[in-house]
C-alpha positions as CSV (number, residue, x, y, z in Angstrom):
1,X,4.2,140.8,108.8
2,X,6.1,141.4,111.9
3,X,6.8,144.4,113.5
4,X,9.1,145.2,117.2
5,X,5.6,145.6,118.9
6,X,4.1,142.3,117.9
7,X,7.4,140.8,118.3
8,X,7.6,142.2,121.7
9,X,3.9,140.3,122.2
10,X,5.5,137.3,121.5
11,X,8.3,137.5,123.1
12,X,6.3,137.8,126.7
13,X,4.7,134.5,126.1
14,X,5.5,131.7,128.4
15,X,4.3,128.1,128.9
16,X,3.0,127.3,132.3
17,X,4.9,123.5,131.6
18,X,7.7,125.2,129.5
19,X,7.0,123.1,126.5
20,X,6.5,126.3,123.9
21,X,7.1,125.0,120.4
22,X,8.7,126.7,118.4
23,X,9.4,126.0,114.0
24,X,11.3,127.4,111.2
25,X,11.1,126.2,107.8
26,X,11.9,127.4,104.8
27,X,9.2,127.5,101.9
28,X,11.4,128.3,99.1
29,X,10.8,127.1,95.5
30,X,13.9,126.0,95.5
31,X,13.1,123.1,98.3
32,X,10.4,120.6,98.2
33,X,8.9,121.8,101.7
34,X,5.5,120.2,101.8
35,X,7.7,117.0,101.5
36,X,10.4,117.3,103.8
37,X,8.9,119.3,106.4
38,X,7.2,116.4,108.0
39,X,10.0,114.5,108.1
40,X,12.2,117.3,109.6
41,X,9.7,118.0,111.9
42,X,9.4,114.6,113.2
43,X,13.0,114.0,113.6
44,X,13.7,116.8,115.5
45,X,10.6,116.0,117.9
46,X,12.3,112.9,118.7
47,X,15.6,114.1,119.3
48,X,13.8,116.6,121.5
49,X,11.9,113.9,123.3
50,X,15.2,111.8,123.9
51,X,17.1,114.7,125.0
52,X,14.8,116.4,127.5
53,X,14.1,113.3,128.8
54,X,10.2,114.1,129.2
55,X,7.6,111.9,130.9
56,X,4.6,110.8,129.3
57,X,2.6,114.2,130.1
58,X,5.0,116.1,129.1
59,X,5.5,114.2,125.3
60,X,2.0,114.4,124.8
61,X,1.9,118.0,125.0
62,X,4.6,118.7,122.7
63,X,3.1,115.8,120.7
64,X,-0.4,117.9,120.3
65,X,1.7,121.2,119.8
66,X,3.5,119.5,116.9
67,X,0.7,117.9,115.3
68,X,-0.5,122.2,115.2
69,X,2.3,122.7,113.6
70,X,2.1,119.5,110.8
71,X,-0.8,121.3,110.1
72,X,-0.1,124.4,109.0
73,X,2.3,122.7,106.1
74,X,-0.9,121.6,104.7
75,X,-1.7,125.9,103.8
76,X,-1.4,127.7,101.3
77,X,1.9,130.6,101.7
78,X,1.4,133.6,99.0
79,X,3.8,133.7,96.5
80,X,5.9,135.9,98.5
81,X,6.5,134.0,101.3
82,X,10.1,131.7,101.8
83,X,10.2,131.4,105.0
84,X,7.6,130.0,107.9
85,X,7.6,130.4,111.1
86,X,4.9,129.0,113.7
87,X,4.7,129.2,117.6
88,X,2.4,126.8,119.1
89,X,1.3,126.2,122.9
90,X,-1.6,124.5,123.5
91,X,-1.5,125.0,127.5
92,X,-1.7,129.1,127.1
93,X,-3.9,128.5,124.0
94,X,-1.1,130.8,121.7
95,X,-0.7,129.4,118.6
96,X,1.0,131.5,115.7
97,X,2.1,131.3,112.0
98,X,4.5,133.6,110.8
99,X,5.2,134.1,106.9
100,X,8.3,135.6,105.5
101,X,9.4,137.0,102.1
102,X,13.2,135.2,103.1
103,X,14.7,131.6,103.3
104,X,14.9,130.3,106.8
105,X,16.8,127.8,108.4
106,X,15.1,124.7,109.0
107,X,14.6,124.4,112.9
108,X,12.3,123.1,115.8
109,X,12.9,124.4,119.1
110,X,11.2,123.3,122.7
111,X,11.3,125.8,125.4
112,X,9.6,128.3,127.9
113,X,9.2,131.1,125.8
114,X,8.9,131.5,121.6
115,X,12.5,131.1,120.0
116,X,12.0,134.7,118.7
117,X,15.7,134.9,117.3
118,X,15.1,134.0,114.0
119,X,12.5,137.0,113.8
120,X,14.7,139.5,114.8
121,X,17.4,138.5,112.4
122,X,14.6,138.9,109.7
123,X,13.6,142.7,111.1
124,X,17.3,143.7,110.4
125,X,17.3,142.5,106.6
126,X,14.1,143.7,105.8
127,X,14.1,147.0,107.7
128,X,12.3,149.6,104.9
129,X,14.9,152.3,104.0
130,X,14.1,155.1,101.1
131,X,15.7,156.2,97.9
132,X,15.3,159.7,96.5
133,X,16.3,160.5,93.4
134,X,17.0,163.8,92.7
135,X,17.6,166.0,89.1
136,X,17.1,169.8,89.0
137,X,13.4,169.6,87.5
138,X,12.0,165.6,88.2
139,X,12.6,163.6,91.2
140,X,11.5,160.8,92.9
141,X,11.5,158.9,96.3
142,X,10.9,155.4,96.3
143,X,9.5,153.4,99.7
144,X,11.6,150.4,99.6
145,X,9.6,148.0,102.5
146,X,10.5,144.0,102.8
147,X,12.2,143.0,100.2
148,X,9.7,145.4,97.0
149,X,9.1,148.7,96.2
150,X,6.1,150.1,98.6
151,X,5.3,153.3,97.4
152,X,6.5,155.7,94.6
153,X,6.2,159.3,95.3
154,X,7.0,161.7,92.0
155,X,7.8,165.4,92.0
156,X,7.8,168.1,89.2
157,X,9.8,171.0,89.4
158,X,7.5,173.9,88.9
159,X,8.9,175.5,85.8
160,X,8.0,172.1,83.8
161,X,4.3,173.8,84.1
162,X,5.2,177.3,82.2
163,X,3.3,176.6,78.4
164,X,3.8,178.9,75.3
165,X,0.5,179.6,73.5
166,X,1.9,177.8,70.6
167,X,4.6,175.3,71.0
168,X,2.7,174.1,74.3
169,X,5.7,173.3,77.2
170,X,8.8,176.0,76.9
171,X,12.3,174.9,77.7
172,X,13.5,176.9,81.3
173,X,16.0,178.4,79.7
174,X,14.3,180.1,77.3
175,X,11.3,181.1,79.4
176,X,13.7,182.8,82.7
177,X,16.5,184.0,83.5
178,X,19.7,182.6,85.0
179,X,18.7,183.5,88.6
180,X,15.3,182.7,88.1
181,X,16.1,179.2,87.2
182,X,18.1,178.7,90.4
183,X,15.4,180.1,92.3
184,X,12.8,177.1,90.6
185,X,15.7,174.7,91.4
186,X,15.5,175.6,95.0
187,X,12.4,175.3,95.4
188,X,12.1,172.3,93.8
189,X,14.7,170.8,95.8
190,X,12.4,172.2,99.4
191,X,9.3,170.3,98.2
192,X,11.6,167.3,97.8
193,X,13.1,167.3,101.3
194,X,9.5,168.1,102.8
195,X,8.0,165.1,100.9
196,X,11.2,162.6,102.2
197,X,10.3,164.5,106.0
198,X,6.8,163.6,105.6
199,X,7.8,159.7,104.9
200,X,10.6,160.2,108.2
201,X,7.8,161.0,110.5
202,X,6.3,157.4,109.8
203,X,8.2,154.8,112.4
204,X,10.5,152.1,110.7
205,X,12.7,153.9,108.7
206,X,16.0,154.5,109.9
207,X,18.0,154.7,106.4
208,X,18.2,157.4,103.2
209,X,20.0,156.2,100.1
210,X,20.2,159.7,97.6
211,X,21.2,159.0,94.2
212,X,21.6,162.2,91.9
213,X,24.9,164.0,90.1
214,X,27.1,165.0,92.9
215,X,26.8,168.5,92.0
216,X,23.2,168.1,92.9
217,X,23.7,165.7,95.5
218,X,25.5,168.6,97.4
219,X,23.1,171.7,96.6
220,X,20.2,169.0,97.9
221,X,21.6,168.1,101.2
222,X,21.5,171.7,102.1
223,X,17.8,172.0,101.5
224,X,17.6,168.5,103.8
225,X,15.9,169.3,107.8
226,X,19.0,168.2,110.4
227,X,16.6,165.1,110.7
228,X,16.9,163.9,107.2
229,X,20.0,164.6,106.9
230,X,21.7,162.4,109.6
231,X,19.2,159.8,107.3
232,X,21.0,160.0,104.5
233,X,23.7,156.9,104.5
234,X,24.9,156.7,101.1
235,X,25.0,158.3,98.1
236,X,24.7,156.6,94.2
237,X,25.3,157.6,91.4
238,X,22.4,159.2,89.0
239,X,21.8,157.6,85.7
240,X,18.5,158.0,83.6
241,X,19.2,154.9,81.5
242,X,19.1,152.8,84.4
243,X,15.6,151.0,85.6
244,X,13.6,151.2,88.2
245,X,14.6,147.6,89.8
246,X,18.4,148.0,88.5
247,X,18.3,151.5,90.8
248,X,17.0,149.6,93.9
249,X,19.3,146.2,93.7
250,X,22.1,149.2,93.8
251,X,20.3,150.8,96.0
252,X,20.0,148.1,98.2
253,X,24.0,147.2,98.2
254,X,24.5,150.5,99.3
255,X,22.2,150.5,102.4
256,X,23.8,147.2,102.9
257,X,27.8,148.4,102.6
258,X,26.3,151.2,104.9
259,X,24.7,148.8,107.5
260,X,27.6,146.9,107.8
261,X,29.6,149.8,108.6
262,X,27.4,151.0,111.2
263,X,27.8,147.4,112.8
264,X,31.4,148.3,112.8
265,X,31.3,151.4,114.2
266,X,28.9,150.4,117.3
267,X,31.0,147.4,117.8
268,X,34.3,149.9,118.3
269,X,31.6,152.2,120.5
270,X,31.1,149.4,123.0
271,X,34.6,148.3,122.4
272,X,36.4,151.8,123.6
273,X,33.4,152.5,126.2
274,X,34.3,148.8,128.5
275,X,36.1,149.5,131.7
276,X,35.0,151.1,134.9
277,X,32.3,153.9,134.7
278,X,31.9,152.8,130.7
279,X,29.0,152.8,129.0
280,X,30.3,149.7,126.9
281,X,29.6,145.9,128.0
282,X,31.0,142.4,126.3
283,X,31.1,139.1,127.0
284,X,27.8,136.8,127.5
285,X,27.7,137.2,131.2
286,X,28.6,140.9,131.3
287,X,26.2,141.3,129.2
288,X,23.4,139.3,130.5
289,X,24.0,141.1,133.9
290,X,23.2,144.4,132.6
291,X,20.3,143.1,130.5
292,X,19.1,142.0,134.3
293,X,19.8,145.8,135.2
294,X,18.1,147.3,132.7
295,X,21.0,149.1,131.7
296,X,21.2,148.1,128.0
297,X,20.3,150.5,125.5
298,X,21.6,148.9,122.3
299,X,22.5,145.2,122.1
300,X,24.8,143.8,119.6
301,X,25.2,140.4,118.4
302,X,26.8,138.1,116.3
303,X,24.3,136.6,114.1
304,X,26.6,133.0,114.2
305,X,26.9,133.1,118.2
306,X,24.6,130.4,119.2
307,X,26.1,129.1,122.2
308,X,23.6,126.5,124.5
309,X,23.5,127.7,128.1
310,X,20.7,127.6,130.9
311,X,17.7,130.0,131.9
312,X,15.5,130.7,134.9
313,X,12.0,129.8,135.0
314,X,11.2,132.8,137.0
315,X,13.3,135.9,135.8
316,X,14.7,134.6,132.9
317,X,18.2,135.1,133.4
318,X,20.8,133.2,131.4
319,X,23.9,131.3,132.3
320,X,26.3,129.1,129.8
321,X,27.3,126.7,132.8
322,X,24.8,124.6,133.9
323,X,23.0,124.9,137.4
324,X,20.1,123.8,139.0
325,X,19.7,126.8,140.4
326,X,19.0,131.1,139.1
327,X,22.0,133.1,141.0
328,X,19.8,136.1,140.5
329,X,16.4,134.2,142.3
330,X,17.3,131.3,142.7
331,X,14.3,130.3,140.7
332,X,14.3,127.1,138.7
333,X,16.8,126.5,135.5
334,X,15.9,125.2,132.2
335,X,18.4,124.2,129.3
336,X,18.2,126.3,126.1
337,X,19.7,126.0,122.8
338,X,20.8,129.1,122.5
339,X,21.5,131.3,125.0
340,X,22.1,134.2,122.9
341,X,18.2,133.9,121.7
342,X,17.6,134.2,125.1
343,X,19.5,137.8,125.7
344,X,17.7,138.5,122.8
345,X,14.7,138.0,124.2
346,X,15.1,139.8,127.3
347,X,16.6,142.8,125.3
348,X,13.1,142.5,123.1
349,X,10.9,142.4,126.5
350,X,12.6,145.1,127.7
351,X,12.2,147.7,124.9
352,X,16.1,147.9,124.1
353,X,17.3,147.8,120.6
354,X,19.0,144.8,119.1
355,X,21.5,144.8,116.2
356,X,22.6,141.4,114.3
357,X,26.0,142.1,112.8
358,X,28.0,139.3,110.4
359,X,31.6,139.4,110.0
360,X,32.7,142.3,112.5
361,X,36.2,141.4,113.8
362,X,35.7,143.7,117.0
363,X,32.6,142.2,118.3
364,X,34.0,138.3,117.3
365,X,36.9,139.7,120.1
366,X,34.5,140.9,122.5
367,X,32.7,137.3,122.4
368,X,30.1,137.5,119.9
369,X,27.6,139.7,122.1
370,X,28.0,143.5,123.7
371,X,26.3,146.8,124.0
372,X,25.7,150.1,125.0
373,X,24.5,150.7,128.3
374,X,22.1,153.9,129.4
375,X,24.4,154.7,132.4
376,X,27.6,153.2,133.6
């Protein structure tokens, strides 16, 4: 599985000939892969060949990198995985397969670095986020991490232990009194937020989805560390009838309704911050510039911006008009694909955060691609 420091691994790899081959397909039941793969692979390898114009050096290395990649169709995926991805270079000697519990565009890409895009579309749909479901007596919180329930963590409230010497477990009401109860209800509520603190401390998750009655919804948030709290994103409803898997699909639409209007949010962030001395930046090449800065701290992109464009060899800045020449170096200039992949990469490479956003009128304005810049 991938993570942002492995990804940031593979990011940094380069091909000394800058003929890094890069392929996506999707393993689905629902397509006969093992099938068409080939044949996908080996029309795009020609197109590639035709369009790049490559001498015969040049087509025999990306010849011997896809013949890696044929390969690996021949393996077995687990049951889990949809979607493939595999980097191959034999000049550097990296050669990596990828599996993924989501469909993935089919796609072969030829250039100096990984096409690492795809991956970090795939970290923002199956970022882990927690649910914790809360009553005044049992609650649980649930590890949501992929696209499958990781861990389940139950806890009792403590007046469920109290026993009569006959009838065995005792009903709280008839074993304390009003205020005592409340008291056992607090307390139960503390062990709950300590557990979900506990889970916070470990990196990855960013997002809390709290389903109880919104009486107790309320009372729980106070018992929540300031941490937590700003965790929490959405609130569902409580229902005991309701399965374990019917909880997380709504679960999971809320952390999704959420997401999307975090997107929004961030886009209108960058949006009111452009201008001089503002911490917002749009626009490919405003945005590439201050990705060459360092000044980026969140990027923000349009997950359908794919616009081809050129990059430098040397410092692998990005342009959309072609040149022979880097304005930054003056080092060397490839054509990409996608010159959004490649702001994505640098962003990667450089330790800055990257949000994919669909459908967010602001950022489709601003030109598909912004973000938030550490200083002005």
């Amino acid at each position: 599985m991938i993570t942002r420091d492995s990804l940031k691994d593979l990011a940094g790899a380069r091909s000394a000939d800058g003929l890094f081959l890069s392929a996506f397909l999707s393993t689905s039941r629902l397509d006969d892969w093992r099938q068409t793969a080939p044949t996908f692979l080996n029309s795009e390898f020609n197109r590639l060949i035709k369009e790049r114009g490559l001498d015969k050096n040049g087509k025999r290395h990306v010849q011997d990198n896809l013949q890696r990649i044929l390969d690996v169709v021949q393996y077995d995926v687990t049951s889990k995985t949809e979607g493939l991805s595999v980097f191959a270079d034999g000049g550097s000697g990296l050669f990596q397969r990828i599996e993924l519990p989501l469909r993935l565009s089919n796609r072969l890409v030829l250039g100096p670095s990984p096409y690492v895009r795809p991956l970090i579309h795939a970290l923002s749909r199956l970022e882990p986020f927690i649910v914790v479901r809360v009553s005044r007596d049992e609650s649980t919180i649930y590890v949501v991490d992929e696209l499958h329930l990781a861990s389940e963590t139950d806890i009792t409230g403590p007046y469920l232990k109290s026993t009569d010497r006959e009838t065995g477990d005792v009903p709280v009401k008839e074993y304390y009194a009003a205020a005592r109860q409340e008291t056992l209800v607090e307390l139960h509520y503390r062990d709950v937020a300590q557990a979900l603190d506990r889970l916070l401390r470990k990196p990855g998750v960013r997002r809390v989805i709290l389903s109880a009655q919104h009486e107790i919804a309320a009372h729980f948030r106070k018992s929540l560390s300031p941490r937590a709290a700003k965790r929490v994103v959405a609130e569902i409803a409580w229902d005991p009838a309701v399965t374990v898997a019917q909880l997380l699909v709504t679960a999971r639409e809320a952390r999704d309704g959420a997401r999307q209007a975090e997107m929004e949010r961030l886009a209108a962030r960058i949006a009111e911050g452009l201008g001089a001395h503002g911490r917002g930046v749009a626009g490919f090449d405003e945005t590439m510039g201050a990705l060459h800065r360092g000044q980026v701290r969140t990027l923000l992109v349009d997950g359908e911006n794919r616009p081809s464009g050129w990059r430098c060899v040397e410092c692998d800045f990005a342009v959309l008009i072609p040149g022979e020449t880097c304005p930054m170096c003056r080092g060397g200039m490839v054509p990409v694909d996608d010159a959004v992949g490649e702001a994505i990469r640098v962003a990667i490479l450089q330790g800055t955060f990257v949000e994919v956003a669909e459908n967010v009128e602001v950022l489709e304005s601003l030109g598909g691609i912004g973000g938030l810049l550490r200083y002005a």
